[in-house]
LUMGU-618051 format. One record per residue (C-alpha): residue number from 0; residue in three letters; x, y, z. Coordinates in steps of 0.05 Angstrom, whole numbers, plus 5000, padded with zeros to 4 digits. Example, Ala and Ser with C-alpha at 12.3 -4.5 7.8 and 13.67 -1.06 7.14 Angstrom:
# LUMGU-618051
<torba n="0" res="ALA" x="5246" y="4910" z="5156"/>
<torba n="1" res="SER" x="5273" y="4979" z="5143"/>
END
This chain:
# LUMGU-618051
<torba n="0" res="UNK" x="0968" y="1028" z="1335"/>
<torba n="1" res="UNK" x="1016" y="1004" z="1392"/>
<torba n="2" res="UNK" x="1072" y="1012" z="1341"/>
<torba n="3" res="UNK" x="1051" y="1084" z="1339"/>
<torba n="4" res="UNK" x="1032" y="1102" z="1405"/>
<torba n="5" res="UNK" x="1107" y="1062" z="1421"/>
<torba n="6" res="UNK" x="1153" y="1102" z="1366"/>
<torba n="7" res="UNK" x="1113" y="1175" z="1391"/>
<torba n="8" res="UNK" x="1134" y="1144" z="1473"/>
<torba n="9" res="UNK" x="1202" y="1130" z="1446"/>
<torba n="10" res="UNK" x="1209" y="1215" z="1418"/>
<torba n="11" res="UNK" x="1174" y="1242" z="1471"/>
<torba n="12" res="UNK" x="1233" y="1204" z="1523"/>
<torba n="13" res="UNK" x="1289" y="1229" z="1467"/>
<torba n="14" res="UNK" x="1266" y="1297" z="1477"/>
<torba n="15" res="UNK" x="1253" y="1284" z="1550"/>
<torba n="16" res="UNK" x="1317" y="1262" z="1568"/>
<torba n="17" res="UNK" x="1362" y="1311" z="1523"/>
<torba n="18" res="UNK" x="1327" y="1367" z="1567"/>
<torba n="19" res="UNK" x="1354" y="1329" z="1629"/>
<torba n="20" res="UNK" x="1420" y="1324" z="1593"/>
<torba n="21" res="UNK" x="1419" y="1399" z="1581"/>
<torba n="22" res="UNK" x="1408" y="1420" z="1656"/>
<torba n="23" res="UNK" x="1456" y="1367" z="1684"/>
<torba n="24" res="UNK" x="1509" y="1397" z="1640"/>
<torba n="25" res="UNK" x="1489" y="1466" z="1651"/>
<torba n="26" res="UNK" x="1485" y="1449" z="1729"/>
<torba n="27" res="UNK" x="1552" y="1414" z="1723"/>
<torba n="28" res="UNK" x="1588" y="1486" z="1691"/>
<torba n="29" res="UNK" x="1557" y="1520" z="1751"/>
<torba n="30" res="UNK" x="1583" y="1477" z="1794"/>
<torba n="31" res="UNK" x="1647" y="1484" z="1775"/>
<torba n="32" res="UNK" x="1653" y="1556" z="1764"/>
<torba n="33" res="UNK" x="1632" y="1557" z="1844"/>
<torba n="34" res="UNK" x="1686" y="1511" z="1858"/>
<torba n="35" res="UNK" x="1737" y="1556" z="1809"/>
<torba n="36" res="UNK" x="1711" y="1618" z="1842"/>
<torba n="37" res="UNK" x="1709" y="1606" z="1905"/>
<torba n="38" res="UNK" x="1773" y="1572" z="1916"/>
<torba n="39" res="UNK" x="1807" y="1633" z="1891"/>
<torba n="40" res="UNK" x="1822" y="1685" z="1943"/>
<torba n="41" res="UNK" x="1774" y="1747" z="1949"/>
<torba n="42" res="UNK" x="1800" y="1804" z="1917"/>
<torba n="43" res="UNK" x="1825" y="1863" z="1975"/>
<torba n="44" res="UNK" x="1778" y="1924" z="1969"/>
<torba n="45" res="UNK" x="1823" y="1975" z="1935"/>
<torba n="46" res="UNK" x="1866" y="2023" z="1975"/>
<torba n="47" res="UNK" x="1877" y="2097" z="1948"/>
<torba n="48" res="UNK" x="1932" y="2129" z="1982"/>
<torba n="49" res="UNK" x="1948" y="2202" z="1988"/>
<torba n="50" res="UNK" x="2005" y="2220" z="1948"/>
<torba n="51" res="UNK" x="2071" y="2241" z="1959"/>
<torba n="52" res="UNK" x="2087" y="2281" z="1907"/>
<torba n="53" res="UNK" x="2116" y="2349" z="1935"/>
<torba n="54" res="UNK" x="2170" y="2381" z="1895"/>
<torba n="55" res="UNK" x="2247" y="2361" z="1918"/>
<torba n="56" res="UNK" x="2268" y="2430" z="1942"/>
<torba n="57" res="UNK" x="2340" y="2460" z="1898"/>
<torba n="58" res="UNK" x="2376" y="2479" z="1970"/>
<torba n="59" res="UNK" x="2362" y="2448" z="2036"/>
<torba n="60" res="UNK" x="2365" y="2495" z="2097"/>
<torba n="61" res="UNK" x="2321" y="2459" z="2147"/>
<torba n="62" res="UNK" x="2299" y="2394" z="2153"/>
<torba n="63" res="UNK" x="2248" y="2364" z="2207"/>
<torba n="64" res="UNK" x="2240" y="2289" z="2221"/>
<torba n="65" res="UNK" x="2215" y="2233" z="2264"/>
<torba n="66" res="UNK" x="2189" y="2169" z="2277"/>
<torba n="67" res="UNK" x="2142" y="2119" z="2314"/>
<torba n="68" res="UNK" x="2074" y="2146" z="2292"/>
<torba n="69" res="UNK" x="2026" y="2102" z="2318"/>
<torba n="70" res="UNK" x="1970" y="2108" z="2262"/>
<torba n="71" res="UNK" x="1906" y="2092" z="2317"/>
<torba n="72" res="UNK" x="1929" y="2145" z="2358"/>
<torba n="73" res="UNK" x="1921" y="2219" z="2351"/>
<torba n="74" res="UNK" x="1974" y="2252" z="2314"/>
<torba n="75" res="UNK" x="1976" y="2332" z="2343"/>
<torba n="76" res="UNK" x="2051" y="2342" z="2319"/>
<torba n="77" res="UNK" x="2043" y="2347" z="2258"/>
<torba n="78" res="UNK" x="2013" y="2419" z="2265"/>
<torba n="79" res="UNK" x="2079" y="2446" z="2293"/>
<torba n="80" res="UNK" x="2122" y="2411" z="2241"/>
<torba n="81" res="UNK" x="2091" y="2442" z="2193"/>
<torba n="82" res="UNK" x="2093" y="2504" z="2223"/>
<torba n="83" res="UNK" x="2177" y="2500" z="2221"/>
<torba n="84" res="UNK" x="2158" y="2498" z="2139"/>
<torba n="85" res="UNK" x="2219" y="2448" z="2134"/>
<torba n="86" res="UNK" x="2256" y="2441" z="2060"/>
<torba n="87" res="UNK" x="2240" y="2366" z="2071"/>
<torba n="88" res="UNK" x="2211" y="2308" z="2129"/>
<torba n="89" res="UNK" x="2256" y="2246" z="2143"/>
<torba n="90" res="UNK" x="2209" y="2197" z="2165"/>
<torba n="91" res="UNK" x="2257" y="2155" z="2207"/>
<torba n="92" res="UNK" x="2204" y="2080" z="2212"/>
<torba n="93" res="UNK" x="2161" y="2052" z="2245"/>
<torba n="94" res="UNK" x="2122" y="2096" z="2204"/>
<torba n="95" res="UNK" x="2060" y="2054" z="2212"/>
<torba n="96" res="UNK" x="2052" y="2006" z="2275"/>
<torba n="97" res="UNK" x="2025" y="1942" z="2220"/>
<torba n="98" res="UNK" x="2057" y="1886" z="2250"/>
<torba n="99" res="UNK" x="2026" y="1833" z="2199"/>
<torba n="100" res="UNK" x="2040" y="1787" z="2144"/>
<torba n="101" res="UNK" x="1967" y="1810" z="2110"/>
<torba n="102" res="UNK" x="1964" y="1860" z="2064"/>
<torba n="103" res="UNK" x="1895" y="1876" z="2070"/>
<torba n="104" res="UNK" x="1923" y="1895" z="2151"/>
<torba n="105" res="UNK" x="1981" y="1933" z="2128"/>
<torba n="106" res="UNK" x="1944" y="1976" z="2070"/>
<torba n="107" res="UNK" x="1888" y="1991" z="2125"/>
<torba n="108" res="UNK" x="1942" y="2027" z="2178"/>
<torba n="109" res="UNK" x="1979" y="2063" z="2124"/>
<torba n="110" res="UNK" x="1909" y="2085" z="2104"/>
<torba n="111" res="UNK" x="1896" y="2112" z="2169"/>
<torba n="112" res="UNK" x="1958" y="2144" z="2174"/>
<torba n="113" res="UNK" x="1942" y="2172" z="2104"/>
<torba n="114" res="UNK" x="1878" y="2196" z="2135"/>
<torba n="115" res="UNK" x="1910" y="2246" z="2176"/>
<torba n="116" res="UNK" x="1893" y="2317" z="2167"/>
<torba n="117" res="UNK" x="1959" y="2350" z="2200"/>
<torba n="118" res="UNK" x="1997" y="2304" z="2163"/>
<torba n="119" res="UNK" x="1961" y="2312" z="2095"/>
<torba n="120" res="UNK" x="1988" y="2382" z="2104"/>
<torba n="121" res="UNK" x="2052" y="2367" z="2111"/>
<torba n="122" res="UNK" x="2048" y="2315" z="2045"/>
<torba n="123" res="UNK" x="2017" y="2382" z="2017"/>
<torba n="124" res="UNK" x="2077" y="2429" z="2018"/>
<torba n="125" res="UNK" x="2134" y="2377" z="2046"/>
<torba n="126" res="UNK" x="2175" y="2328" z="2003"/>
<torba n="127" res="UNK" x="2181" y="2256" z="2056"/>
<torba n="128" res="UNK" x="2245" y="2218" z="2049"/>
<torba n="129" res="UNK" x="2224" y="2152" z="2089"/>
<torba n="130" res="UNK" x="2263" y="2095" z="2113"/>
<torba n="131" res="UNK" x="2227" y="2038" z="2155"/>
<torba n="132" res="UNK" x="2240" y="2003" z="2222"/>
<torba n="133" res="UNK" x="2210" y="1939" z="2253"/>
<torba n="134" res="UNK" x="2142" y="1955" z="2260"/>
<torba n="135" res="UNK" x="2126" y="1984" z="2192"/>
<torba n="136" res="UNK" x="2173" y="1929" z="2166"/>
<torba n="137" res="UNK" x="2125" y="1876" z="2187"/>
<torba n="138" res="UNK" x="2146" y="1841" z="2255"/>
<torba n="139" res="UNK" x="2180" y="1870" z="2321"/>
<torba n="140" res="UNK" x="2246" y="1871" z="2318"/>
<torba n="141" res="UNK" x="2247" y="1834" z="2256"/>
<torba n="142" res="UNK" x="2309" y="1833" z="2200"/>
<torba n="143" res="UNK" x="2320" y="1789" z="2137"/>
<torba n="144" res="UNK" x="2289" y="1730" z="2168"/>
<torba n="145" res="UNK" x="2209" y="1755" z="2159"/>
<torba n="146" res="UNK" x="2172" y="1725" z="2109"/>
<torba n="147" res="UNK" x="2133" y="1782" z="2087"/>
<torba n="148" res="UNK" x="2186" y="1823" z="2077"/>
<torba n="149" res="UNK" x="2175" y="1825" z="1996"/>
<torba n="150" res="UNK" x="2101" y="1846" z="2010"/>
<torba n="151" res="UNK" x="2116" y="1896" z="2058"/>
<torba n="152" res="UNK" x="2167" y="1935" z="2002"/>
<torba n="153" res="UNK" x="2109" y="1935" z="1955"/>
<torba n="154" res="UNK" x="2056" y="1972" z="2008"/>
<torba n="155" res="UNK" x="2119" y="2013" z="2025"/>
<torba n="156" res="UNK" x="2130" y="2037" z="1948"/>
<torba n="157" res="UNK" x="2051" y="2047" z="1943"/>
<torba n="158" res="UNK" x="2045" y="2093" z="1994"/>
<torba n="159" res="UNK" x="2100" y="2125" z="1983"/>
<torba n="160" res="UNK" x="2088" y="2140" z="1914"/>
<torba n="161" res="UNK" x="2144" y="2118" z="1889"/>
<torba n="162" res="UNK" x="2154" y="2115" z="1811"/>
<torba n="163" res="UNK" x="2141" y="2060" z="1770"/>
<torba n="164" res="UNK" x="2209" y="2072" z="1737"/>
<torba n="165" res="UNK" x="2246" y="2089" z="1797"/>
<torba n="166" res="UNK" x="2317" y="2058" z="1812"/>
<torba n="167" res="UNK" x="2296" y="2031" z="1885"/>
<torba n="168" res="UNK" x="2240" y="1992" z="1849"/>
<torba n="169" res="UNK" x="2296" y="1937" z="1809"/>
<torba n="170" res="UNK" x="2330" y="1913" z="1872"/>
<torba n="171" res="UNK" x="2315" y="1882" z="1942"/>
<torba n="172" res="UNK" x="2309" y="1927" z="1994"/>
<torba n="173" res="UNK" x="2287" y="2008" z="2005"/>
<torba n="174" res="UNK" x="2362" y="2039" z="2002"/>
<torba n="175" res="UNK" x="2367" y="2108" z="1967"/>
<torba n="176" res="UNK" x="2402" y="2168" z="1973"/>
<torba n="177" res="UNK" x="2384" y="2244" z="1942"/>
<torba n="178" res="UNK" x="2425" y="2305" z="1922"/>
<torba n="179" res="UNK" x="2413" y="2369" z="1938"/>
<torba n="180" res="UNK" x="2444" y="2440" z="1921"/>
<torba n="181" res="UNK" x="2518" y="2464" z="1882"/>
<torba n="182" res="UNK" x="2580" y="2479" z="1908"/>
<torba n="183" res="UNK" x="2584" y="2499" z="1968"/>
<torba n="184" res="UNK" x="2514" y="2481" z="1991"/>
<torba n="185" res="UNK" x="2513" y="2401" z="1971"/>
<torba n="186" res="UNK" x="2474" y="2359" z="2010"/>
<torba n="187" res="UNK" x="2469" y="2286" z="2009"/>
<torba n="188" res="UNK" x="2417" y="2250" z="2052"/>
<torba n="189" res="UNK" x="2432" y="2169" z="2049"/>
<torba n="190" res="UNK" x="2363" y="2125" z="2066"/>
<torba n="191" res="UNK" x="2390" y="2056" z="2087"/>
<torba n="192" res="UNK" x="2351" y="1998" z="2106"/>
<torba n="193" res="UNK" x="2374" y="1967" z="2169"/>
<torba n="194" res="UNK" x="2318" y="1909" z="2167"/>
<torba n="195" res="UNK" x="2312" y="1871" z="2099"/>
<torba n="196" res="UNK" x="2380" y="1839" z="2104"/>
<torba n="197" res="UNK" x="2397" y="1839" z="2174"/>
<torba n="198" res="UNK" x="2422" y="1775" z="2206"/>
<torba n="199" res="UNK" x="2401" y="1750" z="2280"/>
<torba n="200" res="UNK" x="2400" y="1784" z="2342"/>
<torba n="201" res="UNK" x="2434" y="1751" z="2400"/>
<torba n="202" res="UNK" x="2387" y="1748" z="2462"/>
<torba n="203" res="UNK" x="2414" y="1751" z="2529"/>
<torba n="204" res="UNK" x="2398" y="1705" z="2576"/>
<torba n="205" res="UNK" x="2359" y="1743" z="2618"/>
<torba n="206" res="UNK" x="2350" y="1816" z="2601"/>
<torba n="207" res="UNK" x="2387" y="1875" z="2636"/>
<torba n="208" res="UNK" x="2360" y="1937" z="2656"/>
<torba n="209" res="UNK" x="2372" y="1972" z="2594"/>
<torba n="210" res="UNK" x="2362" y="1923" z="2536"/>
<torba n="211" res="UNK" x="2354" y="1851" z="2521"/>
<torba n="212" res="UNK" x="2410" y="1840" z="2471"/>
<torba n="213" res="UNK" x="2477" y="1817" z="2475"/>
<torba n="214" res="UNK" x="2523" y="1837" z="2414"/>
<torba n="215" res="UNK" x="2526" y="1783" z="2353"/>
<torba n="216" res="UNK" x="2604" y="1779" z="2340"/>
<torba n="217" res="UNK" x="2600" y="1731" z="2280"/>
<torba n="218" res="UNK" x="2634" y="1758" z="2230"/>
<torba n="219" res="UNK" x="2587" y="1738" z="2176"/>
<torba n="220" res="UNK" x="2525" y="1766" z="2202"/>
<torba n="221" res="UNK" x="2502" y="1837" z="2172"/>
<torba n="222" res="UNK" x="2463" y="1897" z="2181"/>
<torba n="223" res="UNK" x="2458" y="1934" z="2108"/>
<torba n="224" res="UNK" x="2491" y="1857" z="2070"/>
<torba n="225" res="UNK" x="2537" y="1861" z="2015"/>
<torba n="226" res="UNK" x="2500" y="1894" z="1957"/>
<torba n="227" res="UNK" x="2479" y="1948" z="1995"/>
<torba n="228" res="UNK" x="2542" y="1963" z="2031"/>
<torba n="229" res="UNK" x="2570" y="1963" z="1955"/>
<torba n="230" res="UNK" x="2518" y="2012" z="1944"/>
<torba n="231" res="UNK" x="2532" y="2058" z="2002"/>
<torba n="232" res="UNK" x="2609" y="2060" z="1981"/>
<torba n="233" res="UNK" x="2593" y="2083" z="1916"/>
<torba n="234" res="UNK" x="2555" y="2137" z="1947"/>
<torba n="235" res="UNK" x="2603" y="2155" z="1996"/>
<torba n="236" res="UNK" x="2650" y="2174" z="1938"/>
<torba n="237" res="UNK" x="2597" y="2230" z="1914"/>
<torba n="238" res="UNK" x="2624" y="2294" z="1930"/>
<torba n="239" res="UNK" x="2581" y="2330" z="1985"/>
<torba n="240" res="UNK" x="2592" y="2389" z="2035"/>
<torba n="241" res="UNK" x="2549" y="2355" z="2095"/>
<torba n="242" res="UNK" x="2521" y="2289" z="2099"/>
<torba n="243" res="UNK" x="2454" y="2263" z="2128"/>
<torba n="244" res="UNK" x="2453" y="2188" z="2137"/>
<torba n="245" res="UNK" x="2381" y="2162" z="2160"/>
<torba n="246" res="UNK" x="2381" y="2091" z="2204"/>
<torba n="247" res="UNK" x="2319" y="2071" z="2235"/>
<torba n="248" res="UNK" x="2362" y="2046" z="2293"/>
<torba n="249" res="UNK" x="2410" y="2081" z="2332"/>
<torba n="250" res="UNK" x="2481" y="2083" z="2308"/>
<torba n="251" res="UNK" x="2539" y="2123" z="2366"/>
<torba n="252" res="UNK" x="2508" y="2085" z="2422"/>
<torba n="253" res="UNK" x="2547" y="2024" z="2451"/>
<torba n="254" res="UNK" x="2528" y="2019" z="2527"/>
<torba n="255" res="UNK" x="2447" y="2006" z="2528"/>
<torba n="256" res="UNK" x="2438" y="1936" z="2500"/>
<torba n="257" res="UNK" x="2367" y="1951" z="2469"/>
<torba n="258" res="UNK" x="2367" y="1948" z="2383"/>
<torba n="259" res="UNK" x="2427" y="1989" z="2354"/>
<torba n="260" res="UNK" x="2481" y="1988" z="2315"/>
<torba n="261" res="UNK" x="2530" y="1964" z="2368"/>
<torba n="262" res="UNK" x="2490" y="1895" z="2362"/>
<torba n="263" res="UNK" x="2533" y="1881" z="2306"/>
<torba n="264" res="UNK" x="2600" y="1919" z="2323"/>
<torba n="265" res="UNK" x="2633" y="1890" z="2262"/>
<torba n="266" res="UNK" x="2587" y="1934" z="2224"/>
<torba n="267" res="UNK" x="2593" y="2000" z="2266"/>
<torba n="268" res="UNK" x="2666" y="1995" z="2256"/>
<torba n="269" res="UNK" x="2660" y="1978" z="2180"/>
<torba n="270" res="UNK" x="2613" y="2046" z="2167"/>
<torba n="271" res="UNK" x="2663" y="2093" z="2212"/>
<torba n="272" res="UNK" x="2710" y="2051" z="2166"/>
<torba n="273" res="UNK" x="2683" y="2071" z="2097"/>
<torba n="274" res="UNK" x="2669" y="2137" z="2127"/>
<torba n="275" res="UNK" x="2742" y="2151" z="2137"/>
<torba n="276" res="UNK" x="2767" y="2120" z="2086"/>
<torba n="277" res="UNK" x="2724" y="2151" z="2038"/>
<torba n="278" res="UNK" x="2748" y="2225" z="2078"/>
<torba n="279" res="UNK" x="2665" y="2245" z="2076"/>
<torba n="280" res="UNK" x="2669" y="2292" z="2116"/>
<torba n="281" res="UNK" x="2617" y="2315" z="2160"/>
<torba n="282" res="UNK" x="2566" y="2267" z="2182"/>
<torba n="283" res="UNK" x="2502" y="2269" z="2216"/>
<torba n="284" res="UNK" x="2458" y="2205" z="2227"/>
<torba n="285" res="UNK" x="2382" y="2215" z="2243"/>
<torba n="286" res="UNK" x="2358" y="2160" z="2276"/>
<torba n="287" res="UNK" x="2292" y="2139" z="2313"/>
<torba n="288" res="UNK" x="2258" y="2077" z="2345"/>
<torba n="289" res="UNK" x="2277" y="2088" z="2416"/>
<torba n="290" res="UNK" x="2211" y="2131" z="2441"/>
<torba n="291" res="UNK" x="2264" y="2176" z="2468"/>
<torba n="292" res="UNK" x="2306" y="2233" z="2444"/>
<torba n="293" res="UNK" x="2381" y="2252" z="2451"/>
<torba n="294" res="UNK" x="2435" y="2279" z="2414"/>
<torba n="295" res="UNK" x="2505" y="2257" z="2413"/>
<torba n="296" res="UNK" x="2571" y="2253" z="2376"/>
<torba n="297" res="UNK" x="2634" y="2215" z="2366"/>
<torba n="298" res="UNK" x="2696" y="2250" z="2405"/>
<torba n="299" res="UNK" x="2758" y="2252" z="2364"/>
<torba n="300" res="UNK" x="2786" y="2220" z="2420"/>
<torba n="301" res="UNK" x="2754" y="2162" z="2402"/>
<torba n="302" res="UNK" x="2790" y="2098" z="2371"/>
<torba n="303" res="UNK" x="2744" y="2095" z="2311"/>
<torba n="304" res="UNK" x="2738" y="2176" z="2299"/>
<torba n="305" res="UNK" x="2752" y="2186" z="2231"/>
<torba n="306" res="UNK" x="2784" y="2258" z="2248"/>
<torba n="307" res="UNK" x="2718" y="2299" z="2228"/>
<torba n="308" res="UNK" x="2653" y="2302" z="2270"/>
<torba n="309" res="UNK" x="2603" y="2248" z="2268"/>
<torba n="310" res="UNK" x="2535" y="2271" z="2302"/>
<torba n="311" res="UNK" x="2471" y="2233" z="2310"/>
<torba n="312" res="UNK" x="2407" y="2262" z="2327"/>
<torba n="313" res="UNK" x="2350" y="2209" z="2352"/>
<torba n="314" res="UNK" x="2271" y="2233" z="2347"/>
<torba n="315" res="UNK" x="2228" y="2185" z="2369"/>
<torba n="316" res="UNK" x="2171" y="2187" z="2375"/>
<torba n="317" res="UNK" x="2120" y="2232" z="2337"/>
<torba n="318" res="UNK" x="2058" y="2195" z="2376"/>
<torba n="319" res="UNK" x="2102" y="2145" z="2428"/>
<torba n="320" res="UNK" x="2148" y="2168" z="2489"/>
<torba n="321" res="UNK" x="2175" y="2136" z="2551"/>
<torba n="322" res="UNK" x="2222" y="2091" z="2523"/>
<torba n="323" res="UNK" x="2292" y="2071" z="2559"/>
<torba n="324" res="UNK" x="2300" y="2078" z="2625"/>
<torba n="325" res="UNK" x="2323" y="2133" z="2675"/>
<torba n="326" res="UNK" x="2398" y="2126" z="2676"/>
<torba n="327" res="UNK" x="2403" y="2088" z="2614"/>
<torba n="328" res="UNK" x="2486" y="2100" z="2600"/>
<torba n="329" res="UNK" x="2508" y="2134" z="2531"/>
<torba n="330" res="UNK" x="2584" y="2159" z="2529"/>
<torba n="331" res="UNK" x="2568" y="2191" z="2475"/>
<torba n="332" res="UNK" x="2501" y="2246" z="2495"/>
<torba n="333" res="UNK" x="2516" y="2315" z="2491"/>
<torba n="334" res="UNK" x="2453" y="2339" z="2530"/>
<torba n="335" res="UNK" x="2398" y="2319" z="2576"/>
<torba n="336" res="UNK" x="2362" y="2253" z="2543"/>
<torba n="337" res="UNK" x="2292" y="2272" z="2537"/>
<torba n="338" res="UNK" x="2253" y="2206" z="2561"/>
<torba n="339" res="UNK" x="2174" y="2240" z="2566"/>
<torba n="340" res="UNK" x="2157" y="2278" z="2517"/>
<torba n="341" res="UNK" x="2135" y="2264" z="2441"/>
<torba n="342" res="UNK" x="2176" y="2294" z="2394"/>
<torba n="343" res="UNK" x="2205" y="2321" z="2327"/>
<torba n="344" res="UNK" x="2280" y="2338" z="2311"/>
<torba n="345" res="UNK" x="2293" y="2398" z="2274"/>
<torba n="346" res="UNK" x="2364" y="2408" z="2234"/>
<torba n="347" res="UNK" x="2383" y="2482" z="2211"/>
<torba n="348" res="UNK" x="2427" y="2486" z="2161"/>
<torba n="349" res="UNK" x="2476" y="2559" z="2150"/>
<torba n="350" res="UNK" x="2510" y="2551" z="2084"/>
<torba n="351" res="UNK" x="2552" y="2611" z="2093"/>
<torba n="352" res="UNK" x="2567" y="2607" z="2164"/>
<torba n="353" res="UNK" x="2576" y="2532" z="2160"/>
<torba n="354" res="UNK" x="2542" y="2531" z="2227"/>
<torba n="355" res="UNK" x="2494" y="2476" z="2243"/>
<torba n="356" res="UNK" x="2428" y="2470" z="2296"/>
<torba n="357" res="UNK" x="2406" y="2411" z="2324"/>
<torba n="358" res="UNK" x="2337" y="2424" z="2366"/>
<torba n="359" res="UNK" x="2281" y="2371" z="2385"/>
<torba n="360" res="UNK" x="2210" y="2402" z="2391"/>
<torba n="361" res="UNK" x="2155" y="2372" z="2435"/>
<torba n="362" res="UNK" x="2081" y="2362" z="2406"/>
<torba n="363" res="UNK" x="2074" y="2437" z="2419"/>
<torba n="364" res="UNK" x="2127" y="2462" z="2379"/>
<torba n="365" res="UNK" x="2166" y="2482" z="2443"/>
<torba n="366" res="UNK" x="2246" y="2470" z="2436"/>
<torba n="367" res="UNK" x="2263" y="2405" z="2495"/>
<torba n="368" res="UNK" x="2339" y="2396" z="2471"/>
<torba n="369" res="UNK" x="2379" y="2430" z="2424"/>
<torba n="370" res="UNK" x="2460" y="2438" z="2407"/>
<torba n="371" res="UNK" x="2502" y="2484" z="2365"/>
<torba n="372" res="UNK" x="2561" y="2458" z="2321"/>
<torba n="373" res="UNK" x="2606" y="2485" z="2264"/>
<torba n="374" res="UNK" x="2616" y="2429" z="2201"/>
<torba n="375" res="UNK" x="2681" y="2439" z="2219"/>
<torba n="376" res="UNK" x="2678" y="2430" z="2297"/>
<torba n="377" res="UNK" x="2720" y="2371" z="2324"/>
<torba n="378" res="UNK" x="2671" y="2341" z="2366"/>
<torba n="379" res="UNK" x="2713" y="2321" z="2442"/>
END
């Protein structure tokens, strides 16, 4: 009998303890799916961005652009952009105000830009061009050195909409340029991207009244770096009738000392260069991040003139103004700077009179600057 009652103690533990075996190893797989799961980062709540998908226009007569839209602040100018019903928008950076190394941050303030209604109806009937600057690169006056540079390209692209099987996509960097009309009316507009490869800025030592940056004369340090600067001289070779060349910074000025091309005057003089060399012809740069608007060009008097007219247009910005400072020196300003008021430039474009208009608008539509100039014009 104790036999028995032993041998049905001893099954009734077998069973007993396999149950316990069961839930510890059940237990232990939950455990460690927890551990798996939650040592993996959360996934970032999905972004849909408007798109970009407005048809390139055949012929280009007008063109509007800007930059410095600030995306938590309201954005009123995009009503009288629209209202020019321009061929295409050149959005010149600092597109977005993101700042960040997270993604998560930088999808949220292109979604807010994207949330715009005035500029949902320019996406509507406007093909963008867009180039970046600092701020929508990732880090204030930032260049190759920012480590989220890679990440930043890939929210660029998204919002953008740029194709999966696009060209830009297969190399570092957002430099492209597009074609527009035939003979006679061929356009070129070059995008270049003055931040991903950009060497070191040379602070002062105590900053001046008009800048806080003394030039960076060593001769290895670049703006565009060597593939792209390939690139560009390749495309300089492409027969055009006018030229647009878009550069988040500004390019003719050399006497503030706040970001420009003149930081690095080795590669001011290598572009007038190329641009010579290559005999382009008519030039105009479109350039923004200043808060401030001017337009200027490059007298033929000048050492580095390459003996046809180089003009630059600067529209900045679309929700910022009040940058620079009153009596800020440019040799090279044709007009009046305009330091208060928000702002939009405007190019007009007469094919058969081979006549050109440069205007910048204010946030009503209102004309602040403008200048009148033949493609064939020597600028003095």
């Amino acid at each position: 009998m104790t036999s028995k009652v032993n041998r049905q103690s001893t099954g009734l533990g077998a069973q007993v303890n396999g149950v316990r075996s069961q839930k510890r190893l059940a237990f232990s797989s939950l455990w460690i799916l927890c551990i798996t799961a939650c040592s993996e980062p959360p996934l970032a709540e999905e972004v849909i961005f408007p798109r970009h998908d407005a048809p390139l226009p055949e012929l280009v007569t007008k063109i509007a652009f800007g930059s410095c839209a600030d995306q938590k602040k309201k954005h009123i100018i995009w009503e009288p952009i629209v209202d020019q019903s321009p061929d295409l928008f050149l959005f010149l950076g600092d597109n977005v105000y993101a700042d960040t190394e997270d993604p998560g941050e930088f999808r949220e303030a292109y979604r807010l830009l994207g949330e715009k209604p005035g500029y949902l109806k320019l996406i509507d009937s406007t093909p963008v061009l867009a180039v970046w600057d600092d701020h929508d690169y990732g880090v204030n006056d930032g260049g190759a050195e920012f480590p989220g540079k890679e990440m930043a390209e890939e929210i660029y692209h998204e919002f953008f909409t740029t194709p999966e099987d696009a060209l830009i996509r297969s190399y570092p960097g957002i430099y492209d340029a597009r074609y527009f009309g035939s003979d006679g009316t061929k356009l070129q507009v070059i995008m270049l991207d003055t931040r991903y490869f950009r060497g070191p800025l040379v602070p002062l030592p105590q900053r001046a009244t008009h800048g806080p940056y003394a030039p960076n004369n060593d001769p290895t340090a670049t703006i565009l770096g060597e593939a792209q600067w390939k690139w560009l001289e390749a495309e300089l070779k492409k027969p055009a009738d006018l030229r647009i060349i878009m550069s988040s910074i500004q390019f003719l000025p050399q006497d503030h000392l706040w970001e420009r091309w003149e930081n690095f005057p080795h590669e001011r003089k290598r572009l007038l260069s190329l641009l010579k060399n290559s005999e382009t012809g008519p030039v105009i740069f479109v350039s923004g991040d200043r808060h401030m608007g001017e337009i200027m060009a490059l007298s033929t008097s000048d050492p580095l003139s390459p003996g046809f007219p180089i003009y630059e247009i600067t529209s900045s910005g679309l929700t910022n103004a009040g940058g620079g400072r009153k009596g800020e020196p440019n040799r090279h300003r044709l007009s009046p700077v305009n330091f208060q008021s928000r702002n939009f430039g405007l190019i007009s474009i007469d094919w058969i009179k081979k006549s050109l208009l440069f205007e910048l608008r204010d946030v009503e539509g209102n004309v602040v600057d403008s200048y009148t100039a033949a493609f064939s014009e020597p600028s003095e």
